[in-house]
C-alpha beads as a LAMMPS data file, in Angstrom:
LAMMPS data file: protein, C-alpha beads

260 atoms
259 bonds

1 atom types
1 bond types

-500.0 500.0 xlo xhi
-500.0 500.0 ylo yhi
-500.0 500.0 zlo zhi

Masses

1 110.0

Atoms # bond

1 1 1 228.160 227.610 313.145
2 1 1 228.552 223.613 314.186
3 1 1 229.563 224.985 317.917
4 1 1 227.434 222.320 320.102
5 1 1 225.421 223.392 323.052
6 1 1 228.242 221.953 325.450
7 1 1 230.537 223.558 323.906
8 1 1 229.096 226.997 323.954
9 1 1 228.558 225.911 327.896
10 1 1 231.999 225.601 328.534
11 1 1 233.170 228.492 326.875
12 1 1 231.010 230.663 328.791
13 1 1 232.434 229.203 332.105
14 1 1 236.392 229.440 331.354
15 1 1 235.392 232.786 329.604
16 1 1 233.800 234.029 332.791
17 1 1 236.837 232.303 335.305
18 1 1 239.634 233.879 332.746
19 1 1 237.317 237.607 333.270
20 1 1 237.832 237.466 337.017
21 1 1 240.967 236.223 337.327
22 1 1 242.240 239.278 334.966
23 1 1 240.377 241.620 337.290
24 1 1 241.851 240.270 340.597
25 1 1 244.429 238.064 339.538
26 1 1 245.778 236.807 343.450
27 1 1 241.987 235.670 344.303
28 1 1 239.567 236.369 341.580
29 1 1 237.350 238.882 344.148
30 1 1 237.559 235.850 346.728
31 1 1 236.371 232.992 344.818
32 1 1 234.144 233.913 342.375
33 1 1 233.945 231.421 340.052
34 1 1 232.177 229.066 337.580
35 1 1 230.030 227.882 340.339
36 1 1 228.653 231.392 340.415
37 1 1 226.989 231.457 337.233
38 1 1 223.024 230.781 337.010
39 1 1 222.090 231.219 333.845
40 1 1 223.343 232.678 330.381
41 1 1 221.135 234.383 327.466
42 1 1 221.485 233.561 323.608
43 1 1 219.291 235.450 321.973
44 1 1 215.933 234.361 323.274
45 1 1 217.162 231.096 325.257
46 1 1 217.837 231.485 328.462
47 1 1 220.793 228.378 329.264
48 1 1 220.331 227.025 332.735
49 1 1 223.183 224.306 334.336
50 1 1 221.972 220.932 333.356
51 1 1 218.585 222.445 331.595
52 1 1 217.522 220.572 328.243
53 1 1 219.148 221.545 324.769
54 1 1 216.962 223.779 323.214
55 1 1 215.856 222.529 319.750
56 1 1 218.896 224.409 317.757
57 1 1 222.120 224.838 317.696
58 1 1 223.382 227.499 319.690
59 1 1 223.605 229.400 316.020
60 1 1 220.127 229.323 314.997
61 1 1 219.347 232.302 317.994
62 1 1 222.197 234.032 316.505
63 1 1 219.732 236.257 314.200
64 1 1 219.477 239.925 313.316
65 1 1 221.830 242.043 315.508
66 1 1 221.637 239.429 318.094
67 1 1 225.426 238.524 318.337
68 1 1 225.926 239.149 322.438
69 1 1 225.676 236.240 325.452
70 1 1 224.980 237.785 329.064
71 1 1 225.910 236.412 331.997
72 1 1 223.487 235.935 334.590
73 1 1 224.820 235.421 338.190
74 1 1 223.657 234.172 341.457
75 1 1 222.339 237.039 343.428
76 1 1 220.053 237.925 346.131
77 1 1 217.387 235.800 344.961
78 1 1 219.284 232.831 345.103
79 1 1 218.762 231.788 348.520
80 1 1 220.658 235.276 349.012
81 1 1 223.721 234.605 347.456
82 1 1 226.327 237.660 347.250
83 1 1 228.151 236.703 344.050
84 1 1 226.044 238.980 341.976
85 1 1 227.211 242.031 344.280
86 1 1 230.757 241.316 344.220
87 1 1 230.858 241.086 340.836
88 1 1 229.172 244.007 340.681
89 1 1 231.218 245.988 343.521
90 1 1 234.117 244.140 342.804
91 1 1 234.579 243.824 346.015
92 1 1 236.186 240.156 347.779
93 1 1 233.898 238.005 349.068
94 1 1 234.936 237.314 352.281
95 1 1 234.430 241.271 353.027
96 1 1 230.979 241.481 351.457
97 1 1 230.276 238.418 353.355
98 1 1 231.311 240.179 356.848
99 1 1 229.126 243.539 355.651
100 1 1 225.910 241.343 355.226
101 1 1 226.277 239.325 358.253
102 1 1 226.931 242.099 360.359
103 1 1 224.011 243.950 358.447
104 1 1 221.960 240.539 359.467
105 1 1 222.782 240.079 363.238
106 1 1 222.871 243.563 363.949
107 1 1 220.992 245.706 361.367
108 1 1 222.508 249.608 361.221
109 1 1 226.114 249.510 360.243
110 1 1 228.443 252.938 359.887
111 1 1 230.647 252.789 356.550
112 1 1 233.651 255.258 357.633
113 1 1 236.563 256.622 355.597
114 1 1 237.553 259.407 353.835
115 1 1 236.120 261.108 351.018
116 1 1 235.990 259.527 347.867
117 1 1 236.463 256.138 349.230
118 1 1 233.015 254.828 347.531
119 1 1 231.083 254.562 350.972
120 1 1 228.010 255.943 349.474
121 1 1 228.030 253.785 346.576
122 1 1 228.426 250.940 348.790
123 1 1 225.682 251.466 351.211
124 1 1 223.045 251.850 348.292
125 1 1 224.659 248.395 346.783
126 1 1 224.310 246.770 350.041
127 1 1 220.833 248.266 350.450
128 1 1 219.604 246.977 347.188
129 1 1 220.678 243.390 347.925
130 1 1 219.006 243.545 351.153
131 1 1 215.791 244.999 349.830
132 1 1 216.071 242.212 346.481
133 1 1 216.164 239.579 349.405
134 1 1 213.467 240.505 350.800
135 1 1 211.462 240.128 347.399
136 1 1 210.793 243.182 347.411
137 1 1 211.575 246.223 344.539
138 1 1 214.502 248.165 344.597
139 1 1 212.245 251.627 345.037
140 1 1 212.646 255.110 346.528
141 1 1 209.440 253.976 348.686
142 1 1 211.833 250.409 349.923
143 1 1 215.197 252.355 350.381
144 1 1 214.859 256.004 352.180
145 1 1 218.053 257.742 351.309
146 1 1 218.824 260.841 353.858
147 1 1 221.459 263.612 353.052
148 1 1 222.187 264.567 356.402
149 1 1 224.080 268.236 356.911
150 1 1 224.092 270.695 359.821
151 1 1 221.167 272.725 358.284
152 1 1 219.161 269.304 358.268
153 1 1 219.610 268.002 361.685
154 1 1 216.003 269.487 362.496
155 1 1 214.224 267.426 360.178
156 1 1 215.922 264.332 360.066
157 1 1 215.378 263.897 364.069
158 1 1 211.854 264.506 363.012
159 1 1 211.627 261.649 360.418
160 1 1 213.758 259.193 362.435
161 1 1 211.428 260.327 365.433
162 1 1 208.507 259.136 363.195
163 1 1 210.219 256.053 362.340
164 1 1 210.311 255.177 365.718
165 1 1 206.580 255.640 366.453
166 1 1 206.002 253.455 363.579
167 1 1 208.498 251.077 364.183
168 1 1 205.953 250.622 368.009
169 1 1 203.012 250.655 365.743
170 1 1 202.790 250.157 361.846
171 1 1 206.533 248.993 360.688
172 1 1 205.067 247.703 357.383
173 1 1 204.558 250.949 356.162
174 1 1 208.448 252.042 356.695
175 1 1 211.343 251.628 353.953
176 1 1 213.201 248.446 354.512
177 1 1 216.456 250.377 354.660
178 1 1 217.277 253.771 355.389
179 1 1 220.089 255.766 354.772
180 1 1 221.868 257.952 356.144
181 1 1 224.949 259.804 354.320
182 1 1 227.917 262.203 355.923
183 1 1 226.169 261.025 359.301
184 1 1 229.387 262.613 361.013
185 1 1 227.108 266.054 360.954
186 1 1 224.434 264.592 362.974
187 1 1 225.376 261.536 364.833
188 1 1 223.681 263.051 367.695
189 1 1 220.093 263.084 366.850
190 1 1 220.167 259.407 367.542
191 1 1 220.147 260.373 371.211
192 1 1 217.211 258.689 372.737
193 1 1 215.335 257.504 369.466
194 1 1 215.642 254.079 368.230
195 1 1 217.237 252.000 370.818
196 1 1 218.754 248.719 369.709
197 1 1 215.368 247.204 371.299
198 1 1 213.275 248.517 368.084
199 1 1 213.991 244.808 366.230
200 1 1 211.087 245.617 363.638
201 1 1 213.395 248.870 362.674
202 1 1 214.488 249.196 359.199
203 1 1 218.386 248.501 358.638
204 1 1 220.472 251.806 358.847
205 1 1 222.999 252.420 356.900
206 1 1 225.285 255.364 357.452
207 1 1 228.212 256.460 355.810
208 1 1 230.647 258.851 357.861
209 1 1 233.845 260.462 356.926
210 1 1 235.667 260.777 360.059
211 1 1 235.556 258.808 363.582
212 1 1 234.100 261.087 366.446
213 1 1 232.787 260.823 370.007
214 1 1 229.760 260.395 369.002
215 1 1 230.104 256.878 366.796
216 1 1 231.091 255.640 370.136
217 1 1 227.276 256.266 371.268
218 1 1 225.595 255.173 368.193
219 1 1 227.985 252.159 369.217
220 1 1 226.885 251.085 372.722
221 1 1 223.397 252.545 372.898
222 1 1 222.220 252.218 369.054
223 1 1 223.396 248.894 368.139
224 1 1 225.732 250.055 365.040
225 1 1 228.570 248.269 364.039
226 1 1 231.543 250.163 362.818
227 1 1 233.058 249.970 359.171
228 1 1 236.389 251.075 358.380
229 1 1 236.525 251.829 354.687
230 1 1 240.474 252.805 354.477
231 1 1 242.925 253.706 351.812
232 1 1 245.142 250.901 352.943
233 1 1 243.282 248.269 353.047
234 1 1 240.656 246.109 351.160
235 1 1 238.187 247.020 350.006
236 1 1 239.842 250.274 348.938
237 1 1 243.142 249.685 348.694
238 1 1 242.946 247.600 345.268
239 1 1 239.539 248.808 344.073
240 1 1 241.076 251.747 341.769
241 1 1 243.123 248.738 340.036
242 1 1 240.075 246.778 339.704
243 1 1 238.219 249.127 338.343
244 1 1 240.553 250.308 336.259
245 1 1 241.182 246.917 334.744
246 1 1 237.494 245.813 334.079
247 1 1 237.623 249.121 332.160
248 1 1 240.390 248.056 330.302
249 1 1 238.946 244.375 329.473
250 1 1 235.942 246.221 328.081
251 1 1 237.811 248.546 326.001
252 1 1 239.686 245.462 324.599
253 1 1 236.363 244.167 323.858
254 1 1 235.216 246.515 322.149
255 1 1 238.040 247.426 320.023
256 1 1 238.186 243.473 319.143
257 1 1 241.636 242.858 320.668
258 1 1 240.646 240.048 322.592
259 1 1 240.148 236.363 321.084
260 1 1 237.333 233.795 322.063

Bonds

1 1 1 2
2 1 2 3
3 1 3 4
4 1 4 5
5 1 5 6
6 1 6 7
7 1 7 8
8 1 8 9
9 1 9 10
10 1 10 11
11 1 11 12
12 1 12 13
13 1 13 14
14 1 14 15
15 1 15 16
16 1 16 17
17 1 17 18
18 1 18 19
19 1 19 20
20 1 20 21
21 1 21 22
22 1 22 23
23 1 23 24
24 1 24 25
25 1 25 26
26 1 26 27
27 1 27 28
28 1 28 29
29 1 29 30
30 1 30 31
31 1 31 32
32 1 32 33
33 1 33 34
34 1 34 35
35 1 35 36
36 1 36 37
37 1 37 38
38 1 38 39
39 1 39 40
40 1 40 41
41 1 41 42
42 1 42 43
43 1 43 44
44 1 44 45
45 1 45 46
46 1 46 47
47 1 47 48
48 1 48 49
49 1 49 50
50 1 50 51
51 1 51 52
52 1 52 53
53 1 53 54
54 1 54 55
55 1 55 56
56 1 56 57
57 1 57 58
58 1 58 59
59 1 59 60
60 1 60 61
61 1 61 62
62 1 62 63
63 1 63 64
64 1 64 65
65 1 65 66
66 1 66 67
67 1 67 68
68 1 68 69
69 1 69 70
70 1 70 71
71 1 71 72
72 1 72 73
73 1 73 74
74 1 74 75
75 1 75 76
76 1 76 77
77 1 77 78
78 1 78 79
79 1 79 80
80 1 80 81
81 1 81 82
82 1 82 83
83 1 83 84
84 1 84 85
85 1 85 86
86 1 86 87
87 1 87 88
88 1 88 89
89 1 89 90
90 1 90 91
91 1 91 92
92 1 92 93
93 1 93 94
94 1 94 95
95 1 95 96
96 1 96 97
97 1 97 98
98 1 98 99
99 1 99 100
100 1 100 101
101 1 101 102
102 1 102 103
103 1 103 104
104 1 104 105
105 1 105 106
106 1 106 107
107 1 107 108
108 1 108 109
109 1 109 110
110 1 110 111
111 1 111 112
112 1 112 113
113 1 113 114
114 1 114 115
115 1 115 116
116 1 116 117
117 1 117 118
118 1 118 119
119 1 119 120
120 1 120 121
121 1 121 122
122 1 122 123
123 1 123 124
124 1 124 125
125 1 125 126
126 1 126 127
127 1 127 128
128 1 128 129
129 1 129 130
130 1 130 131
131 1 131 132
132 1 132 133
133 1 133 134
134 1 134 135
135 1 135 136
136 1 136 137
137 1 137 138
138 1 138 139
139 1 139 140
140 1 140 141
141 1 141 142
142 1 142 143
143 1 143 144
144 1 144 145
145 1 145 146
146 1 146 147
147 1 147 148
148 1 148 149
149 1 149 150
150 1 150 151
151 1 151 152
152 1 152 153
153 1 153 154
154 1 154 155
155 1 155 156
156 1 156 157
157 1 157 158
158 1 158 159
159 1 159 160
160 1 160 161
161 1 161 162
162 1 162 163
163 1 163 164
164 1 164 165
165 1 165 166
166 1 166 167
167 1 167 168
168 1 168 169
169 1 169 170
170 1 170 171
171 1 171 172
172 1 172 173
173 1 173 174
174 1 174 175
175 1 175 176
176 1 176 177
177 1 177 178
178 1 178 179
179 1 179 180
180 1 180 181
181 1 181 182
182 1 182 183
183 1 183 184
184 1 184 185
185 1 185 186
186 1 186 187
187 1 187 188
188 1 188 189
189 1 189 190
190 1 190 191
191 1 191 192
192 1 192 193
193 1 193 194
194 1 194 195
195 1 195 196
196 1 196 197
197 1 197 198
198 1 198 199
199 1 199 200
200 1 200 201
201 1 201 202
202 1 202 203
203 1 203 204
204 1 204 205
205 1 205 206
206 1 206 207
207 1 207 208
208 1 208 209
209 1 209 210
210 1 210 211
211 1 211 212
212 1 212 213
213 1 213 214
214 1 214 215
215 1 215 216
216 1 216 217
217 1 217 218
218 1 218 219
219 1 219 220
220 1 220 221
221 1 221 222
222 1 222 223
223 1 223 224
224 1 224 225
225 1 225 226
226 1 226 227
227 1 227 228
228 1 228 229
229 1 229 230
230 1 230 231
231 1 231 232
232 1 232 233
233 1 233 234
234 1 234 235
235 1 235 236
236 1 236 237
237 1 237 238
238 1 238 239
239 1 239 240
240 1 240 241
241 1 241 242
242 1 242 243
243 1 243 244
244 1 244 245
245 1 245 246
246 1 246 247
247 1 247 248
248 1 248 249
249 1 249 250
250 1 250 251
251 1 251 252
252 1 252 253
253 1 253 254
254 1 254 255
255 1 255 256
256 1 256 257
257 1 257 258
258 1 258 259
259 1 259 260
């Protein structure tokens, strides 16, 4: 109950760099770290790095069921910082780093790897950050996802067709990002529709389970920049054991086997 506002502060911050270093104990997700941290909630203060005290002590928002401090971290917002989405993805640094740059120099990226591999997941995390960047909502209307299949090839060479025209024409009416997942079925309706010339083009992302003939194409005439998302190496090859882990740090929580 006497706990001091700078003491609550750094308890929060070796709290936060003991959480990461348990998930990824060689590099704690590449460097995430105290610096990471924007804000923490108490209740209904909001604790900002060198804010002003609030006028109690950090127990007098303790009231009612109130008995939980989140974590607020640097994210898209903040002069698009990715710390947010590695935590989140828990996924290093340095790689989310490389996906965002090459998403930013080049705009359509491929994610490809086997099944199971969390490709989708990524591309919709990756779209999100780019669409929060952009100030924008994270909407159905800001991210156009596309299930592509053999039976669908039809249509989505229509709607990319239509992006296009757009993209010549009206480009603020288009999504920010589209998507396109299991793009291995349809690479080929690329041919002749948005050339890497079409700058005012949403970003593409597709996901792709296997390397074929055609990603060369999308490759040299399409401007996409090829992602290898394999079993043996990061991100997937210690992703199960992070999950796993923050699952296990939660449980711990929970139960109460885990000390301030």
């Amino acid at each position: 109950g006497k706990t001091k506002w700078d003491m609550l502060d750094a308890m929060v911050r070796r709290a936060f760099k003991e959480y990461c270093e348990r998930l990824d104990p060689l590099s704690s997700l590449g460097g995430l770290g105290v610096d990471c941290i924007w804000s923490y909630h108490i209740g209904e203060v909001v604790r900002y790095k060198d804010s002003n005290l609030p006028d109690l002590l950090p127990c007098g928002y303790l009231v009612g069921e109130t008995c939980n401090i989140t974590v607020c971290l640097k994210g898209a917002l903040h002069n698009g910082s990715v710390d947010a989405l590695v935590f989140e993805t828990l996924i290093p640094k340095s790689i989310v780093q490389r996906y965002i740059s090459l998403l930013n120099d080049h705009r359509r990226i491929i994610l490809c790897g086997p099944s199971g591999t969390g490709k989708s997941y990524l591309a919709n995390k990756l779209a999100e950050f780019l669409v929060l960047r952009a100030g924008k909502d994270s909407t159905a209307e800001a991210i156009a996802t596309f299930n592509v299949d053999h039976k669908s090839n039809k249509e989505l060479r229509g709607y990319l067709t239509h992006v296009a025209e757009q993209c010549e024409h009206n480009a603020s009416e288009l999504p920010s990002v589209i998507i396109l997942d299991g793009l291995q079925h349809a690479a080929e309706v690329f041919t002749g529709l948005l050339s890497a010339k079409h700058a005012t083009c949403p970003y593409i992302i597709g996901t792709m389970n296997q390397a074929t003939c055609a990603t060369t194409n999308l490759q040299l005439h399409h401007n996409f920049r090829w992602v290898l998302c394999a079993n043996h190496m990061e991100p997937v090859k210690g992703l199960l054991a992070r999950c796993l882990t923050r699952r296990l740090v939660e449980a711990e929580c929970r139960a109460g086997l885990r000390d301030s």
